[in-house]
MOPAC internal coordinates of N, CA, C and O (Angstrom, degrees):
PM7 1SCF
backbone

  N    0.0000 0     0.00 0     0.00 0    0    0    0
  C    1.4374 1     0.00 0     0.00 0    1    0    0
  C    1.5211 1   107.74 1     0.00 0    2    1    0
  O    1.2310 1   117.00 1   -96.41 1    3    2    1
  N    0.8893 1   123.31 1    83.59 1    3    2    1
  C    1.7540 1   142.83 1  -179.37 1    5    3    2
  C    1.5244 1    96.23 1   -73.81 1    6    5    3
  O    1.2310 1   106.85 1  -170.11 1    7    6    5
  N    1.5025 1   142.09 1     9.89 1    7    6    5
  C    1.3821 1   117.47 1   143.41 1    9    7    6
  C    1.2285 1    97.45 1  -149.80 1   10    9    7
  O    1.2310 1   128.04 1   -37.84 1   11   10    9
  N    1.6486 1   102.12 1   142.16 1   11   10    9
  C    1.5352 1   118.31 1   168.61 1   13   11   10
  C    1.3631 1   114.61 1  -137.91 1   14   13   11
  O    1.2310 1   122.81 1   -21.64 1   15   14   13
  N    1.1857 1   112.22 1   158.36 1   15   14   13
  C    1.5157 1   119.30 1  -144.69 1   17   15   14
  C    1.6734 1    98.37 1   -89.97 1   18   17   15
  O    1.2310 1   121.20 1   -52.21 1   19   18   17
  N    1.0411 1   115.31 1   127.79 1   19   18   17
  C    1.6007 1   142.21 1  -164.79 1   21   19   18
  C    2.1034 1    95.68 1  -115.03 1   22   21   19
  O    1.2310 1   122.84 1   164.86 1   23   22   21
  N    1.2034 1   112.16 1   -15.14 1   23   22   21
  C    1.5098 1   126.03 1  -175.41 1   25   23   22
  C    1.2595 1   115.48 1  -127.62 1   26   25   23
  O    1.2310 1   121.65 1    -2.42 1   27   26   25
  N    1.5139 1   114.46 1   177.58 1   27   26   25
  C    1.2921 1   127.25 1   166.78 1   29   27   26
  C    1.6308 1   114.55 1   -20.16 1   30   29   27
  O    1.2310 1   111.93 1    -0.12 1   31   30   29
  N    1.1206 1   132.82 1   179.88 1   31   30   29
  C    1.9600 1   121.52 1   150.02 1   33   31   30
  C    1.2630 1    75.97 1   -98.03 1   34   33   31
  O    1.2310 1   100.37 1    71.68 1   35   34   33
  N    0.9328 1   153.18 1  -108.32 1   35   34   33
  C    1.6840 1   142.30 1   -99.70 1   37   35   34
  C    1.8953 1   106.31 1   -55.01 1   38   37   35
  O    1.2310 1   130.58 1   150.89 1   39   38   37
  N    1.0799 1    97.20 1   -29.11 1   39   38   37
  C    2.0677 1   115.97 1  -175.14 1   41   39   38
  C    1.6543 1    75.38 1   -69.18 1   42   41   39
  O    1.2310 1   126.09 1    87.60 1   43   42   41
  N    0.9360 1   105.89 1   -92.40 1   43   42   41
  C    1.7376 1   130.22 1  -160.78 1   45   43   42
  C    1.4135 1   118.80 1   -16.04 1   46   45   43
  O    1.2310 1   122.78 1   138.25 1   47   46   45
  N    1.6624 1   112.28 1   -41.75 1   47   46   45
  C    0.8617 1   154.29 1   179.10 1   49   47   46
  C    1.3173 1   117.56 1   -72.90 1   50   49   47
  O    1.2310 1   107.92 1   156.42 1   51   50   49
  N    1.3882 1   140.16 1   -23.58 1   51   50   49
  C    1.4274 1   164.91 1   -75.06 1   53   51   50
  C    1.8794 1    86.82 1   173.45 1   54   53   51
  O    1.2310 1   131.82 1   105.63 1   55   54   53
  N    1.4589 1    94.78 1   -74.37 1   55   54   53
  C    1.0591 1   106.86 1  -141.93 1   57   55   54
  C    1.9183 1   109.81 1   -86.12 1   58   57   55
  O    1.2310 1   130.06 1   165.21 1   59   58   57
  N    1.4030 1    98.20 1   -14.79 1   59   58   57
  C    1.8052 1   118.17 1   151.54 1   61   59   58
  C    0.9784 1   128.84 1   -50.68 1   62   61   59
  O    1.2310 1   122.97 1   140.62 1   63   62   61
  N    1.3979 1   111.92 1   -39.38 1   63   62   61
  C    1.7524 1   133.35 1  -157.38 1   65   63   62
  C    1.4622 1    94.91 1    74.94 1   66   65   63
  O    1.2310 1   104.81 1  -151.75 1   67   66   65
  N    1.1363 1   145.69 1    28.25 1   67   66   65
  C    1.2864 1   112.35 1   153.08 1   69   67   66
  C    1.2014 1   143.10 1  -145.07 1   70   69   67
  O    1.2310 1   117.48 1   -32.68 1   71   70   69
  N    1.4038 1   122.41 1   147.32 1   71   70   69
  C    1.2180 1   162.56 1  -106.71 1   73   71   70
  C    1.6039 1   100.14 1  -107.56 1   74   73   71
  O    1.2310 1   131.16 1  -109.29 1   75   74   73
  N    1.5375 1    96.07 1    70.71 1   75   74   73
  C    1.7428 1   113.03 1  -169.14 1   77   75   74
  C    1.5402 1   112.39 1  -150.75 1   78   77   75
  O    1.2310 1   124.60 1   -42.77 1   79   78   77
  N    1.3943 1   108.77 1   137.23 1   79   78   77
  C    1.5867 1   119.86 1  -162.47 1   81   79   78
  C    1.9323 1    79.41 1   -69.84 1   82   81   79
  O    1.2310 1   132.39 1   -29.22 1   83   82   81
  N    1.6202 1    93.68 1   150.78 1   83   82   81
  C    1.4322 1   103.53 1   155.17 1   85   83   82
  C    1.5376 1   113.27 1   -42.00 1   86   85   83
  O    1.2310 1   114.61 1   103.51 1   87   86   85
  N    1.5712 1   127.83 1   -76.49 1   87   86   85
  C    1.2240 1   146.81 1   176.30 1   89   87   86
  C    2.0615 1   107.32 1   -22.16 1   90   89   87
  O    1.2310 1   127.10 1   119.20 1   91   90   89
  N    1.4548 1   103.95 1   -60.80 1   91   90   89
  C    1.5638 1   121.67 1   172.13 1   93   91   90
  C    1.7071 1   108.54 1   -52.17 1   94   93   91
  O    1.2310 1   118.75 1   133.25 1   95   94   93
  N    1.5738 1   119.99 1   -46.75 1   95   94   93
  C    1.4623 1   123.86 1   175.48 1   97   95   94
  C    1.3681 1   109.66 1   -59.39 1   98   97   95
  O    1.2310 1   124.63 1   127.01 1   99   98   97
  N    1.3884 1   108.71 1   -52.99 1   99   98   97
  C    1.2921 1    98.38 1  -156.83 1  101   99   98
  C    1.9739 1    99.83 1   -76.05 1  102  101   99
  O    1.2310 1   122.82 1   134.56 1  103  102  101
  N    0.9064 1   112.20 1   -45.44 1  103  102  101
  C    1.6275 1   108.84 1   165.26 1  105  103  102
  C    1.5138 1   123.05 1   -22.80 1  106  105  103
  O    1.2310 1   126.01 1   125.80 1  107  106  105
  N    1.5305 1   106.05 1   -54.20 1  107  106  105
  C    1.4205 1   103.06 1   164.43 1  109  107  106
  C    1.2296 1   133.60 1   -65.50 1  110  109  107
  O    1.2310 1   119.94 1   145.22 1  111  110  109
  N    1.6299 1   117.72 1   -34.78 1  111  110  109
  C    1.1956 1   119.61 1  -176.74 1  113  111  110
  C    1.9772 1    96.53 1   -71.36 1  114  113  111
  O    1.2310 1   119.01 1   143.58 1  115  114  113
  N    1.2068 1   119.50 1   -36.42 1  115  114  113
  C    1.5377 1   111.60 1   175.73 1  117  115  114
  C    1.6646 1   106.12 1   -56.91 1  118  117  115
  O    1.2310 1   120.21 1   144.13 1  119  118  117
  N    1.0122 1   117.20 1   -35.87 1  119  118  117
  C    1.4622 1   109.48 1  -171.44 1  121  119  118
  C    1.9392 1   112.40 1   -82.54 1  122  121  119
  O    1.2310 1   126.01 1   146.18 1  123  122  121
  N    1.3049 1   106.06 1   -33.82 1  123  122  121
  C    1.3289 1   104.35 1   160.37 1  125  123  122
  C    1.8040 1   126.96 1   -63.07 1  126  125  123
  O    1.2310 1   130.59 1   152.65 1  127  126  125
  N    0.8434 1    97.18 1   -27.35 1  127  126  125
  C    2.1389 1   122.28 1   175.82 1  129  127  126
  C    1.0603 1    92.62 1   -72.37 1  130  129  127
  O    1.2310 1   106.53 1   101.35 1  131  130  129
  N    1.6802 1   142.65 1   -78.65 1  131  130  129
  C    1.3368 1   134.82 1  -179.93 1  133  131  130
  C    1.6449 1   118.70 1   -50.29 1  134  133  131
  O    1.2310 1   131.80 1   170.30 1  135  134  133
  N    1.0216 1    94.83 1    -9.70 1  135  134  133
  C    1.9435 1    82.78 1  -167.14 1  137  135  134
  C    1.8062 1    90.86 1  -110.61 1  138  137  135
  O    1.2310 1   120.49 1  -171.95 1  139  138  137
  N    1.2734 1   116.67 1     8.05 1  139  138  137
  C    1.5884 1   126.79 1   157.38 1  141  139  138
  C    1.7669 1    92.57 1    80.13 1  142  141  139
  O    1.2310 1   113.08 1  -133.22 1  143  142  141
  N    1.0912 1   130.68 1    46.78 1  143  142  141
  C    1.3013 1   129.73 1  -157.14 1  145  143  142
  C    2.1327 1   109.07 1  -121.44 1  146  145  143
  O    1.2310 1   135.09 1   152.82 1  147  146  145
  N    1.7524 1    88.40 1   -27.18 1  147  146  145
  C    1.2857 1    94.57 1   142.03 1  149  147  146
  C    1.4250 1   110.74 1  -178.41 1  150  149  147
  O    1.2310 1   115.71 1     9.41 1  151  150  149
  N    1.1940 1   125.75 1  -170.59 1  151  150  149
  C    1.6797 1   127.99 1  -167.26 1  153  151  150
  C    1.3265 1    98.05 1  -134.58 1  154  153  151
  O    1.2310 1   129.89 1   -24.52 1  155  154  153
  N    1.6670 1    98.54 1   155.48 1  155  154  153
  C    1.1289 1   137.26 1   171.13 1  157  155  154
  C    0.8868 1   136.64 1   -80.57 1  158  157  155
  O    1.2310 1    95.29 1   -45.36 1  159  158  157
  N    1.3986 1   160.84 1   134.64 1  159  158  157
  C    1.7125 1   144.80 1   176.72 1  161  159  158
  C    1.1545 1    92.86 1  -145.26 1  162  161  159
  O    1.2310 1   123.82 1   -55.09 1  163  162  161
  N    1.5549 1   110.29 1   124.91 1  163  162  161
  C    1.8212 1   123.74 1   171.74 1  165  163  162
  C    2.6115 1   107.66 1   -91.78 1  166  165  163
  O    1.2310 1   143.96 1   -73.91 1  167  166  165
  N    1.2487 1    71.05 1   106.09 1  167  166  165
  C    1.6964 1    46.65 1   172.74 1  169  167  166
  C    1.8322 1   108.42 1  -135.12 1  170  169  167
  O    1.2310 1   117.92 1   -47.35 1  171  170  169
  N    1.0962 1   121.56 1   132.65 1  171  170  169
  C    0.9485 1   132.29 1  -136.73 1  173  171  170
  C    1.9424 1   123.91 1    44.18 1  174  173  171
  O    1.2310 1   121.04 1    64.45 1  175  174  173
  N    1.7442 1   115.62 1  -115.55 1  175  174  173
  C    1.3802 1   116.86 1   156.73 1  177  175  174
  C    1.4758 1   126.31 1   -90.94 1  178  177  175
  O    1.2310 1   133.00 1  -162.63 1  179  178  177
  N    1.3004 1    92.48 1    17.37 1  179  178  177
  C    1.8653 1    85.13 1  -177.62 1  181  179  178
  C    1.8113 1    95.04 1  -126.87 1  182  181  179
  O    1.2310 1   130.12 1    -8.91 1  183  182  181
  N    1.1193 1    98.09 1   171.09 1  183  182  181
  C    1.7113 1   107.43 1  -177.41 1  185  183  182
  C    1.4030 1    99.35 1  -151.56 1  186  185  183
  O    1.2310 1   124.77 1   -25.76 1  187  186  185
  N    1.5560 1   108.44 1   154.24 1  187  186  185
  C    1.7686 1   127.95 1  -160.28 1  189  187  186
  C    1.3258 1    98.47 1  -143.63 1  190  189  187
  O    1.2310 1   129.27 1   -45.77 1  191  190  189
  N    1.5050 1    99.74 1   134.23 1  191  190  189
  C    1.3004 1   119.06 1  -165.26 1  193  191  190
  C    1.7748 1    86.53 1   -95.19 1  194  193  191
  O    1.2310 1   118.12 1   -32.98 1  195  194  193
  N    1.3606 1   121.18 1   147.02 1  195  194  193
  C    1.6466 1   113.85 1   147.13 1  197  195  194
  C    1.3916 1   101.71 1  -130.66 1  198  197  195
  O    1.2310 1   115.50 1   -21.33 1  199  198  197
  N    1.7238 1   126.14 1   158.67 1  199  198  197
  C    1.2601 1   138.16 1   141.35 1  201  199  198
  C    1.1730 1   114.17 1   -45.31 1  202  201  199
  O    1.2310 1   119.85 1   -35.82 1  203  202  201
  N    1.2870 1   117.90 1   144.18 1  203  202  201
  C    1.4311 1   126.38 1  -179.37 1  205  203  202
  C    2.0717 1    95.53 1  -106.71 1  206  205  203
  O    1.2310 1   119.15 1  -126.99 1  207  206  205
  N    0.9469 1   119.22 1    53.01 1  207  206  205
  C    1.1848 1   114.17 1  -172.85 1  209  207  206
  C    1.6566 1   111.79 1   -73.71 1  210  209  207
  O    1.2310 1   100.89 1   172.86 1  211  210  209
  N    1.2208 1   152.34 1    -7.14 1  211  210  209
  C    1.2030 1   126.11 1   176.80 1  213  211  210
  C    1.8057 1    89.49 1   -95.10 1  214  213  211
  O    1.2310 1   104.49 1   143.53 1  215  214  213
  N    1.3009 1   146.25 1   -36.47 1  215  214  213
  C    0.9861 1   162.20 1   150.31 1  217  215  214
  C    1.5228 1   103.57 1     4.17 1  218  217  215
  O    1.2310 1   126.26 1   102.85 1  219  218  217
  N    1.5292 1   105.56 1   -77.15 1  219  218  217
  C    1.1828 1   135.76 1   170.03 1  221  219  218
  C    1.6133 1   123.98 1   -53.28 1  222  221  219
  O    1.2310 1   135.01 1   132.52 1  223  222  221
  N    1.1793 1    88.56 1   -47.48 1  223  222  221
  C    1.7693 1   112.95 1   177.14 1  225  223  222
  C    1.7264 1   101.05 1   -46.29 1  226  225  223
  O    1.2310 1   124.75 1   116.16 1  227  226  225
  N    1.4302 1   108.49 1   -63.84 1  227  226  225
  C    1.0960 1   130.31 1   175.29 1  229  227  226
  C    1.2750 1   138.05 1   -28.62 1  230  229  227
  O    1.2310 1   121.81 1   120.04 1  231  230  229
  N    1.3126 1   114.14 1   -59.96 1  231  230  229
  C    1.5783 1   155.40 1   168.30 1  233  231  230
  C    1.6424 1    97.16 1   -75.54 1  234  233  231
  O    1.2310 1   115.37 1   116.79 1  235  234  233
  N    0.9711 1   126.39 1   -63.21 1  235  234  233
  C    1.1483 1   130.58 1  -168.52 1  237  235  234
  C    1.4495 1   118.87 1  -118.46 1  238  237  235
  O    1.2310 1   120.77 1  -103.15 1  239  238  237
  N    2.0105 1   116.13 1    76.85 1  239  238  237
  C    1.6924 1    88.84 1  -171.93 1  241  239  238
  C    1.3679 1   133.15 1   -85.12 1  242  241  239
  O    1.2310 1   117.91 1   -53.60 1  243  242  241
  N    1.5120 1   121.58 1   126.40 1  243  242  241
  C    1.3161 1    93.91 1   152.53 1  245  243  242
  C    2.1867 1    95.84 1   128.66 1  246  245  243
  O    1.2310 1   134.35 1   149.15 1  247  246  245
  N    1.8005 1    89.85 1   -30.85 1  247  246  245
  C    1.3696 1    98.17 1   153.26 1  249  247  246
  C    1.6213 1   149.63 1   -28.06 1  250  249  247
  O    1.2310 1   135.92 1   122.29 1  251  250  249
  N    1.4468 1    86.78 1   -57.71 1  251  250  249
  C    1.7712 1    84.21 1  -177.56 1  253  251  250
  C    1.5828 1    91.44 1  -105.35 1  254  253  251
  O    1.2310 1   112.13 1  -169.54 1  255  254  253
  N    1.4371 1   132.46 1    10.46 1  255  254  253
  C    1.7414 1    97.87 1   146.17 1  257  255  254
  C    1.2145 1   100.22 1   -91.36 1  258  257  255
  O    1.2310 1   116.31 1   150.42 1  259  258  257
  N    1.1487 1   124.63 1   -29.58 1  259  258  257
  C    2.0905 1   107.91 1  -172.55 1  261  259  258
  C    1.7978 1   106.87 1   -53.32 1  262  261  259
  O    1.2310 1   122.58 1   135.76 1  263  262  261
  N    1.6055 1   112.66 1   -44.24 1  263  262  261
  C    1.2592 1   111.16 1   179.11 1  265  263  262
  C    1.4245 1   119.78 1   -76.15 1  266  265  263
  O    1.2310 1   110.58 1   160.72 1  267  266  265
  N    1.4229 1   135.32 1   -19.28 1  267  266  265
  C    1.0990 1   158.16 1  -166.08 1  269  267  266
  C    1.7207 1    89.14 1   -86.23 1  270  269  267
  O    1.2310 1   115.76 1   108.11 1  271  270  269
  N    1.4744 1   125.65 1   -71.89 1  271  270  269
  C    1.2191 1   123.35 1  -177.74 1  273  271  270
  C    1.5942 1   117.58 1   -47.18 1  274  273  271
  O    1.2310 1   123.12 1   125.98 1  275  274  273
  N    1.2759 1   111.63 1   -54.02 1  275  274  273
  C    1.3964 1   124.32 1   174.65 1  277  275  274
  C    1.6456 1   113.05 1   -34.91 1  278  277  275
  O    1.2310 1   132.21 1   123.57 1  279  278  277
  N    1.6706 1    94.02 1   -56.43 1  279  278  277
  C    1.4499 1    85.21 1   177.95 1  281  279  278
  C    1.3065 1   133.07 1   -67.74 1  282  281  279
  O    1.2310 1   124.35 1   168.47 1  283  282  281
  N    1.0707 1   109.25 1   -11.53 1  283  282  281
  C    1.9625 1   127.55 1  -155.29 1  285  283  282
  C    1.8197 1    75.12 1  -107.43 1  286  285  283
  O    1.2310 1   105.31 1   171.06 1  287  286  285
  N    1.1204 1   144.80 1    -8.94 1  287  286  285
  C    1.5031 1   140.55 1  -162.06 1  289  287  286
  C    2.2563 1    87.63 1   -97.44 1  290  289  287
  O    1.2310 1   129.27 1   121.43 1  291  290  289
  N    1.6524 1    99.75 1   -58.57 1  291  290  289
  C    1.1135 1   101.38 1  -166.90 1  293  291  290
  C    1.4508 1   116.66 1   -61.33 1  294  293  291
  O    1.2310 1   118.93 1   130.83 1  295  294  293
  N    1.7239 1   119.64 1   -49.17 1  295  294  293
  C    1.3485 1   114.66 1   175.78 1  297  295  294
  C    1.4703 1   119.83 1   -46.27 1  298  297  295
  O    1.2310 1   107.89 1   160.85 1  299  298  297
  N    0.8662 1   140.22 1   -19.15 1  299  298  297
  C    1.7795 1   149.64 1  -173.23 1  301  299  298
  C    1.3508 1    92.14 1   -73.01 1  302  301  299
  O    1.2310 1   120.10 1   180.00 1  303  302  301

């Protein structure tokens, strides 16, 4: 997942291209949080998603650049 929302969801969402109810975003980002894939931090009223990428890296090497490349392969 090469973008995570640093903003609002509805901006974030906007600003992905994709074509997902607020309600549908935020679902995913809960399901990525449970599966430890990345974390949350609330500070004040806003909250920030990060990748847990060495995490991942770890457990899994080599994954999210093969998928990361792929994607950056397809937009071209």
């Amino acid at each position: 997942m090469p973008y995570l929302p640093r903003t609002a969801p509805r901006q974030v969402i906007q600003e992905a291209g994709l074509e997902l109810s607020k309600s549908t975003f935020s679902h995913h980002l809960r399901i990525l949080r449970e599966a430890g894939l990345v974390t949350k931090r609330i500070q004040g009223a806003k909250g920030y998603t990060q990748l847990r990428k060495q995490d991942v890296d770890r457990r899994f090497p080599g994954l999210l650049d093969s998928v990361l490349s792929a994607d950056i392969a397809a937009q071209r």
